[in-house]
DSSP file (Angstrom, degrees, kcal/mol; ACC not computed):
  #  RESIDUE AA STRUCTURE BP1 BP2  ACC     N-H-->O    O-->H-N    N-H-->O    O-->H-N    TCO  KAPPA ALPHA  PHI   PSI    X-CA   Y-CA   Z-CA
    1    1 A X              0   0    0      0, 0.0     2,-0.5     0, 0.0     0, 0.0   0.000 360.0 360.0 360.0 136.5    6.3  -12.4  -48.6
    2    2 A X        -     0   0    0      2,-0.0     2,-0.6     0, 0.0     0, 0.0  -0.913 360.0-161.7-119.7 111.2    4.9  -10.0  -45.5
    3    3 A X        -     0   0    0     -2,-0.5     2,-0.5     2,-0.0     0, 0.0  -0.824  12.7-153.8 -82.0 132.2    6.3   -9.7  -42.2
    4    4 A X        -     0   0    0     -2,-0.6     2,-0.4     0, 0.0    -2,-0.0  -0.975   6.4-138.1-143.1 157.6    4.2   -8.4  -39.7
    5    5 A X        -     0   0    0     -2,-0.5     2,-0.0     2,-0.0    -2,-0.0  -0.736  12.5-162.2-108.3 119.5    5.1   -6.6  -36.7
    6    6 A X        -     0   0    0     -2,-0.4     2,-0.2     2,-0.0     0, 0.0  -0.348   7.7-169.9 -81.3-171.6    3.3   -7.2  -32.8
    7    7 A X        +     0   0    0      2,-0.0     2,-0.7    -2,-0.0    -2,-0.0  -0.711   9.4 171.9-154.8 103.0    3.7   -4.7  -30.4
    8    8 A X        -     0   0    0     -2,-0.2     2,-0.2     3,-0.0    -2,-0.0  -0.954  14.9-158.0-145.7 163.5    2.6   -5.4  -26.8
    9    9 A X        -     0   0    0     -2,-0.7     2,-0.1     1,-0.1    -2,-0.0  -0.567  27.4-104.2-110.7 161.2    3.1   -3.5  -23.9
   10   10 A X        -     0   0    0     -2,-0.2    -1,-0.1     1,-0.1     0, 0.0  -0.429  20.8-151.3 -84.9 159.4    3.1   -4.7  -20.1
   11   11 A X        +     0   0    0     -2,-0.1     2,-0.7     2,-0.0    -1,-0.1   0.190  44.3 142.8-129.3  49.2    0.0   -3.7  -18.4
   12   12 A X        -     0   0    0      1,-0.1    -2,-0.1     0, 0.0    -1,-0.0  -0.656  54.8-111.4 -58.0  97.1    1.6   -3.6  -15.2
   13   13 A X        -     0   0    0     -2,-0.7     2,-0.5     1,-0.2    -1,-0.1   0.238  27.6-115.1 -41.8 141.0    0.3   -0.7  -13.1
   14   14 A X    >>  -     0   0    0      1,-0.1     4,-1.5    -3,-0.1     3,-0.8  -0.621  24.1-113.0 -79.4 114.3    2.3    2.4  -12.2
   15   15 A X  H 3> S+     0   0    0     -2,-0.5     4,-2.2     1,-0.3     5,-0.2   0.844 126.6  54.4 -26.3 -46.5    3.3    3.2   -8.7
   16   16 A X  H 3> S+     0   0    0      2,-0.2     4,-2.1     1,-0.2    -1,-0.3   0.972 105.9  58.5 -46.5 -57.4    1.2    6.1   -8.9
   17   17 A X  H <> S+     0   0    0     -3,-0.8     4,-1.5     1,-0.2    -2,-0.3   0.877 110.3  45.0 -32.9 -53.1   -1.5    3.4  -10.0
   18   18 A X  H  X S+     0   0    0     -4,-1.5     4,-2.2     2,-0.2     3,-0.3   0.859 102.0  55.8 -84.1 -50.9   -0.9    2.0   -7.1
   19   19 A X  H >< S+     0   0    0     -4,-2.2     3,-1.9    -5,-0.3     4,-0.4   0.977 113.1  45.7 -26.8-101.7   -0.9    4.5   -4.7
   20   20 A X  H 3X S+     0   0    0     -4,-2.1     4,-1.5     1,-0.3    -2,-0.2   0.518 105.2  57.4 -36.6 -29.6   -4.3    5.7   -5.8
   21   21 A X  H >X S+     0   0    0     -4,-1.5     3,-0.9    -3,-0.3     4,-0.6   0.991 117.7  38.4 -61.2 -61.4   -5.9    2.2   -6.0
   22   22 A X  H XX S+     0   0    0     -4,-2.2     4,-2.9    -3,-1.9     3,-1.8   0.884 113.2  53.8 -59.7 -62.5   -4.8    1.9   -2.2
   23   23 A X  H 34 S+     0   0    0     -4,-0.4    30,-0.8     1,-0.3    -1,-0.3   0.671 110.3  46.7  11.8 -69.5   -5.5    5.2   -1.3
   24   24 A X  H << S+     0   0    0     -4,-1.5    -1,-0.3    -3,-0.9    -2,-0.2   0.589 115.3  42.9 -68.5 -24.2   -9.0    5.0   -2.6
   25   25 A X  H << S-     0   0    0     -3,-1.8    -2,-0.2    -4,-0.6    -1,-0.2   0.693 114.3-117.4-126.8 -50.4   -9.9    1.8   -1.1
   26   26 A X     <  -     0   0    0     -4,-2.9    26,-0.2    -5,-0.1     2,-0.2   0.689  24.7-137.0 111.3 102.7   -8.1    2.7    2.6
   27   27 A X  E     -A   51   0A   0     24,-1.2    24,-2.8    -4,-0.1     2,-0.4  -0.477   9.8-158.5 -84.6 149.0   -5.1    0.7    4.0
   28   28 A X  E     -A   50   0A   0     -2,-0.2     2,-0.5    22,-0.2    22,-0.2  -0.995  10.5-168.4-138.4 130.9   -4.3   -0.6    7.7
   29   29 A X  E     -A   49   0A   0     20,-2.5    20,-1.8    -2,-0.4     2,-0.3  -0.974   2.0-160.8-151.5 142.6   -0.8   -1.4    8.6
   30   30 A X  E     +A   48   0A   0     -2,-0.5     2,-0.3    18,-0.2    18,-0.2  -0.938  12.2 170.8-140.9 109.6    0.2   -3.3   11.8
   31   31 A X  E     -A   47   0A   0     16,-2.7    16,-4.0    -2,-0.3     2,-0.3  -0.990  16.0-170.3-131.1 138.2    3.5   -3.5   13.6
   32   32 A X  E     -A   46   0A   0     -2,-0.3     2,-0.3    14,-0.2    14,-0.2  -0.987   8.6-171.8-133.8 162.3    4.9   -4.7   16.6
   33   33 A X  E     -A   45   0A   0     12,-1.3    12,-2.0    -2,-0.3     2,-0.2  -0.824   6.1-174.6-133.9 141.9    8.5   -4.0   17.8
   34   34 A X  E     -A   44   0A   0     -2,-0.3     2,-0.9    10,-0.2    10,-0.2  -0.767  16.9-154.1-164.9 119.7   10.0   -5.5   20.6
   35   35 A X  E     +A   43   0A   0      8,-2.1     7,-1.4    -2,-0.2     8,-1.1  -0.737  26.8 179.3 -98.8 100.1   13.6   -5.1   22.7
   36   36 A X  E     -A   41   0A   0     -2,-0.9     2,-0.2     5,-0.2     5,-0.2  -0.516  19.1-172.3 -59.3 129.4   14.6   -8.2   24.4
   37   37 A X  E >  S-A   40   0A   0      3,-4.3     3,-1.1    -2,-0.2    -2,-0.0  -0.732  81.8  -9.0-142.4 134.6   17.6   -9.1   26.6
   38   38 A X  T 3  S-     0   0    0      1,-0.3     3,-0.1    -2,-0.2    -1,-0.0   0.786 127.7 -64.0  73.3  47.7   18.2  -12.7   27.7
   39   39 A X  T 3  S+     0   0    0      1,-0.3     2,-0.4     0, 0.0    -1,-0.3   0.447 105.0 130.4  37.5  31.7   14.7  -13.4   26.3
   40   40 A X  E <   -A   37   0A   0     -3,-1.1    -3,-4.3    -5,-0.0    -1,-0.3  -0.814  63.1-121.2 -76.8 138.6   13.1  -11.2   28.7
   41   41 A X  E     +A   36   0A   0     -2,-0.4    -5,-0.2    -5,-0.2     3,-0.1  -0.532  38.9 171.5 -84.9 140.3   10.5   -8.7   26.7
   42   42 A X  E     +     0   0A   0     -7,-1.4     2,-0.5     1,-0.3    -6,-0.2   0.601  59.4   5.8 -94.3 -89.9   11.6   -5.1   27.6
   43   43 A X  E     -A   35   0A   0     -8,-1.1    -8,-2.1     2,-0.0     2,-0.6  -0.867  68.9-167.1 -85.9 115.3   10.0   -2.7   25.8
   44   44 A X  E     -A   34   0A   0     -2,-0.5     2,-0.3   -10,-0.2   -10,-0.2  -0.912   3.6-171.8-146.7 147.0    7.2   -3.6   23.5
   45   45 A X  E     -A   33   0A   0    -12,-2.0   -12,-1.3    -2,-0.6     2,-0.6  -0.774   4.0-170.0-112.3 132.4    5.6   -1.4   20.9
   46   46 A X  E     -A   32   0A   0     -2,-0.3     2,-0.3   -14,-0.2   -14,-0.2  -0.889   5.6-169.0-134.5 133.4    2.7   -1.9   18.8
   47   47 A X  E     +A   31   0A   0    -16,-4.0   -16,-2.7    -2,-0.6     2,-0.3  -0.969  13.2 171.1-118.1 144.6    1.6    0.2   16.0
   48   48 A X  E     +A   30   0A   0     -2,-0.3     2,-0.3   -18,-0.2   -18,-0.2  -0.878   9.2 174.3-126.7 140.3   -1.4    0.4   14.1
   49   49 A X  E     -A   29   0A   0    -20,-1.8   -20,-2.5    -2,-0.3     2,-0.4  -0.943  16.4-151.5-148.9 131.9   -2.1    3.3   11.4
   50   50 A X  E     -A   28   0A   0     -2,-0.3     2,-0.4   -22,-0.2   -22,-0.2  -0.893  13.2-170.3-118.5 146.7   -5.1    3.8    8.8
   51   51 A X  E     +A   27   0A   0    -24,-2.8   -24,-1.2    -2,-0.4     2,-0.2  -0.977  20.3 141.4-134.3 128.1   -4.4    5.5    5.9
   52   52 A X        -     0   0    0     -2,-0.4     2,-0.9   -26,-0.2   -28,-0.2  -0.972  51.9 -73.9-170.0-171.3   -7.0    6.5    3.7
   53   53 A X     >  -     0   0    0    -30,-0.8     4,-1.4    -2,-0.2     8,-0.1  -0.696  27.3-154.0 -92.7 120.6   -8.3    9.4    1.4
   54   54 A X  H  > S+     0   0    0     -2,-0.9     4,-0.8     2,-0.2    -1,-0.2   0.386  91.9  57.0 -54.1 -18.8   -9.6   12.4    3.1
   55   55 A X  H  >>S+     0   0    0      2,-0.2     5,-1.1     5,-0.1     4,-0.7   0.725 111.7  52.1 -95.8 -29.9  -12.2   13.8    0.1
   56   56 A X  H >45S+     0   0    0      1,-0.2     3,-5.0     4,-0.2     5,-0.3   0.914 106.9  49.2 -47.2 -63.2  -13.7   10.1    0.6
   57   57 A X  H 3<5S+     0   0    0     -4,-1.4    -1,-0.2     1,-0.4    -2,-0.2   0.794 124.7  30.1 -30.2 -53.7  -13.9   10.8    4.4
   58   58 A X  H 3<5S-     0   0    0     -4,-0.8    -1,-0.4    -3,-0.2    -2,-0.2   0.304 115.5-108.5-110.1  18.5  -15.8   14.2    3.6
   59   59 A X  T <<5S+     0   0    0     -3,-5.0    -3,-0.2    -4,-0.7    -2,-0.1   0.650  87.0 113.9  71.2  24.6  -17.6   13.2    0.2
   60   60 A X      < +     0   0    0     -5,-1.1     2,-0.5    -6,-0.1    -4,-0.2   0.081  64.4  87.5-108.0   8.7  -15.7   15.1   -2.5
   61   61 A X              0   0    0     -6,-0.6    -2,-0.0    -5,-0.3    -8,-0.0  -0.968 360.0 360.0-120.3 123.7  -14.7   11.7   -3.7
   62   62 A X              0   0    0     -2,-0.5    -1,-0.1     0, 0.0    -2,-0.0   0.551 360.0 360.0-131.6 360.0  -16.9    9.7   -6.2
């Protein structure tokens, strides 16, 4: 009689992983903020930022 042994690993990507994927590829992220009182808008804010790899931008990235 043999027992034999499996071994598997997740292949869930590594924050680092992740980072870089995004990174590589370029991200856009989109907020709005807004201070109310007595459901009149007061102040409203919207932000947009792109985030994205700087040797793509200048060609050092392949």
């Amino acid at each position: 009689m043999s027992v034999e042994t499996y071994t598997t690993t997740a292949t869930e990507p590594s924050l680092v992983d992740l980072l870089d994927r995004l990174l590589g590829k370029g991200v856009v992220i989109t907020g709005d903020v807004v201070i109310s009182l007595a459901e009149v808008d007061l102040v409203r804010i919207q932000l947009s930022a792109v985030i994205g790899s700087v040797r793509k931008e200048m060609g050092m990235y392949d």
